[in-house]
C-alpha positions in Angstrom: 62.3 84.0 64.1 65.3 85.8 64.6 69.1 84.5 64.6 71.5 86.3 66.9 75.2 85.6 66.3 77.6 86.5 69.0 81.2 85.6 68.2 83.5 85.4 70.8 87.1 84.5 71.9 86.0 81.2 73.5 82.4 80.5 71.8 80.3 81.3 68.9 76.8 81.3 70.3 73.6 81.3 68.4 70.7 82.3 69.7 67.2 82.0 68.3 64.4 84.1 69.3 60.4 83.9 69.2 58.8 87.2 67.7 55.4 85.5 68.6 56.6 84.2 72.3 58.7 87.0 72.9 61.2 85.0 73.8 65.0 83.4 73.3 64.0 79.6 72.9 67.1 77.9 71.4 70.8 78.4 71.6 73.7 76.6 70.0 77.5 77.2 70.6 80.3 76.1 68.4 83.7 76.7 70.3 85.7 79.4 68.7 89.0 77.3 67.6 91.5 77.4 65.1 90.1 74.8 62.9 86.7 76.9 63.2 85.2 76.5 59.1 82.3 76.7 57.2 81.9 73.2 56.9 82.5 72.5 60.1 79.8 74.7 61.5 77.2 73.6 58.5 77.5 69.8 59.2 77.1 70.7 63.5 74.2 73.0 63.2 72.4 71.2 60.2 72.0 68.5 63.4 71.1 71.3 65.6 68.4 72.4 63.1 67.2 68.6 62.8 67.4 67.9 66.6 65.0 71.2 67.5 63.0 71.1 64.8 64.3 74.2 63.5 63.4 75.1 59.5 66.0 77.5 57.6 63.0 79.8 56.3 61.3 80.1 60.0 64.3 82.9 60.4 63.5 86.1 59.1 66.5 88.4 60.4 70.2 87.6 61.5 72.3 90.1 63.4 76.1 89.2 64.4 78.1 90.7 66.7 81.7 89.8 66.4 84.8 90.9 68.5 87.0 87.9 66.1 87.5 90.0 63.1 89.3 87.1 61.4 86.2 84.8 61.2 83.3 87.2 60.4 84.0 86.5 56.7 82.8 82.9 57.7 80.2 83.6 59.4 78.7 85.7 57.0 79.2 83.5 54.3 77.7 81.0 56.5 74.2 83.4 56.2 74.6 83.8 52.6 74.6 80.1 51.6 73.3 78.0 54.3 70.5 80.2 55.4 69.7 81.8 52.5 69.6 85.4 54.2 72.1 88.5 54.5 73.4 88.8 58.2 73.8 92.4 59.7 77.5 92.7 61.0 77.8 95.1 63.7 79.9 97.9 63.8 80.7 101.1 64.8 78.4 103.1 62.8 75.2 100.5 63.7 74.3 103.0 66.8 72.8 105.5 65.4 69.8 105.0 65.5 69.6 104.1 69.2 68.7 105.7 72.6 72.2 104.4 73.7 75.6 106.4 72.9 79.7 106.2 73.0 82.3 108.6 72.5 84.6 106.2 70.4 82.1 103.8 68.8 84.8 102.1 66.4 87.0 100.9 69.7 84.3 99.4 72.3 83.4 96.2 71.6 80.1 95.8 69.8 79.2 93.0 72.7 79.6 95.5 75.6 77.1 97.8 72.8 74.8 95.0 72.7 74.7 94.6 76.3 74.3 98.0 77.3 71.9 98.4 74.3 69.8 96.0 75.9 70.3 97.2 79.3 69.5 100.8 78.8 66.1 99.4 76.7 65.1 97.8 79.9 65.8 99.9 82.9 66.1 103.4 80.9 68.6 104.6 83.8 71.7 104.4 85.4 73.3 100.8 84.7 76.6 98.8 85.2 76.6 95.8 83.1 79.1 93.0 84.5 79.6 90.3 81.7 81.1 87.1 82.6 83.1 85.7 79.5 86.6 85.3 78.5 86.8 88.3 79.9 85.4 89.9 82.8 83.8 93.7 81.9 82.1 96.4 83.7 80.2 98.7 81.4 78.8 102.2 83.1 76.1 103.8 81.1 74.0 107.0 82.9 70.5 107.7 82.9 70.5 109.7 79.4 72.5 106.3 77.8 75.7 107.5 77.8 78.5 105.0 78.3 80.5 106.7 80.8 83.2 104.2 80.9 84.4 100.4 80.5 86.8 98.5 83.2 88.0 95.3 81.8 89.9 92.0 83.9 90.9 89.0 82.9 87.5 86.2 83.1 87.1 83.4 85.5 88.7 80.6 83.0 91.0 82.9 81.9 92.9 83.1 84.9 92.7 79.7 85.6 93.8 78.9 82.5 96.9 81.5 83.1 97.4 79.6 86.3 98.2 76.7 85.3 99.4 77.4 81.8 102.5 79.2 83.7 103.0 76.5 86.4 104.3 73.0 86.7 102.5 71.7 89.5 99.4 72.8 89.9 96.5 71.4 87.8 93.7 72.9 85.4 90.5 72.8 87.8 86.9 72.9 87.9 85.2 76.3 88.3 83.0 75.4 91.5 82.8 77.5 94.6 84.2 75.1 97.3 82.5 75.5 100.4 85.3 77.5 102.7 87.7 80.1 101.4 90.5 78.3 103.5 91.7 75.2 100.8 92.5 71.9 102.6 94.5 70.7 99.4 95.6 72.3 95.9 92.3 71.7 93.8 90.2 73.7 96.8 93.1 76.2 97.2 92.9 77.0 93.8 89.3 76.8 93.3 89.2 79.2 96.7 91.6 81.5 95.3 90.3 82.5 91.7 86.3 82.6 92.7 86.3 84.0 96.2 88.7 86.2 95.2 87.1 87.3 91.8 83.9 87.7 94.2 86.2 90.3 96.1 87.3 92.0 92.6 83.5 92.1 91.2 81.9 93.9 94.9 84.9 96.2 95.2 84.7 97.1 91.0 80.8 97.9 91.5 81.5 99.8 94.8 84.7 101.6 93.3 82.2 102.3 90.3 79.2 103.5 92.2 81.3 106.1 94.2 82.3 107.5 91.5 79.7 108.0 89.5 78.0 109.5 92.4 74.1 108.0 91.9 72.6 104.7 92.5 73.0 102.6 89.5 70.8 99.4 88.3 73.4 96.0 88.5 73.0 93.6 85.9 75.3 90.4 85.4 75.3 88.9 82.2 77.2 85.8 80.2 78.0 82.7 80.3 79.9 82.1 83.6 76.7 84.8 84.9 75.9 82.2 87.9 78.8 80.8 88.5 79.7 83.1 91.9 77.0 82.4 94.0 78.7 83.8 96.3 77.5 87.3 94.7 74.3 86.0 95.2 72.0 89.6 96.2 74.7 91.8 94.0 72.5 92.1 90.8 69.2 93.3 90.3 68.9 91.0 87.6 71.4 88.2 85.9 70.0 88.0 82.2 72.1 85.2 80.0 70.9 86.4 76.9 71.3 89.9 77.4 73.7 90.2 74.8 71.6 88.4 72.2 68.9 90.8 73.4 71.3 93.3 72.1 72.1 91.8 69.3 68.2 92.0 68.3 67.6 95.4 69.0 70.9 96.7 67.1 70.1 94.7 64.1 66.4 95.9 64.2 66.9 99.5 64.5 69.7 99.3 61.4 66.8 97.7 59.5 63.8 99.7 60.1 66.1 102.4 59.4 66.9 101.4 55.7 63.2 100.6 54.9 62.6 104.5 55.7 
């Protein structure tokens, strides 16, 4: 089994994949907070583990892919001593050894790497990868798998979040699509605001993108808000949750089979 960590500004995910099934069958997420510990991860997946039936030496390899430098001590501690194994830390110098490229490996995000990674390992060609998370991205990589370019805005729960974080009135709301774009009170007004209008932002992005690259290019959404819009419902050829993980997996791999040469 294999143990992909991706560490983000809102979540730690953990996902766990079948060599044998070829497939990601568990996932966990621990919110990324301030009082984010070892112990505090250890006691909330040992339950996990127990709940899934999940043994410590069923995993064979751990990858992480981290964009919160200040916890990645933790979590590979967290490797060490509860799971008994080294994790792989992505970085800028983990790419290598892979059909994918950048021009400044050591300032994109090793996410976007994984996602493009995974991406690029799939289609072989032209992509944009749109990842929902904390925030939203657009990752361009052409048909020889090299990233061309990276547009980033803030993510769906972000800007609500700003909204009413800076406001007195209106209210934190739940991100679901109401059914008209015209809001009969301030919940719906809101709601209609931030998701039709990040369904604007996403289609004009990927046409804005696609002109100017000049070729057709394969759309893949990504992350965990991925299915949220379904409004952009026909706008990707594919939406693949664990994309990144995927990424994550193949990075961590490639790194490994590289040292055993």
């Amino acid at each position: 089994m294999f143990l992909a960590i991706d560490a983000g500004n809102s979540n730690i995910v953990f996902g766990f994949y079948d060599e044998s099934a070829h497939s990601w069958i568990h996932e966990f997420r621990i919110e990324t907070s301030k009082d984010f510990s070892l112990l505090k991860l250890e006691k909330e997946i040992r339950l996990f583990f127990l709940e899934n039936n999940i043994k410590i030496d069923e995993i064979e390899h751990i990858g992480i892919s981290s964009v919160v430098p200040e916890i990645n001590n933790t979590l590979q501690k967290f490797c060490r001593e509860y799971l008994e194994k080294e994790g792989f830390l992505i970085s800028g110098s983990s790419y290598n050894k892979l059909k994918v490229s950048t021009a400044r490996p050591n300032e994109i995000g090793t996410d976007l790497m994984c996602n493009v990674t995974a991406a690029f390992e799939r289609f072989s060609d032209t992509c944009i990868i749109v990842d929902f998370g904390t925030a939203l991205t657009f990752t361009a990589v052409d048909k020889k798998g090299k990233i061309m370019g990276v547009n980033i805005v803030p993510g769906l729960k972000t800007a609500i979040k700003a909204l009413f974080s800076n406001t007195s009135k209106l209210p934190e709301v739940e991100l679901k699509l109401p059914e008209s774009a015209l809001g009969r009170n301030t919940i719906h007004s809101i709601q209609a605001g931030i998701l039709y209008g990040y369904t604007g932002l996403v289609k004009g992005m990927l046409e804005t993108m696609q002109k100017e690259i000049g070729t057709p290019c394969r759309i893949i959404a990504t992350g965990g808000l991925s299915t949220i819009l379904t409004s952009l419902e026909g706008t990707f050829e594919i939406v693949d949750r664990n994309l990144t993980m995927e990424g994550i997996r193949l990075i961590t791999l490639a790194n490994l089979t590289s040292k055993k040469v």
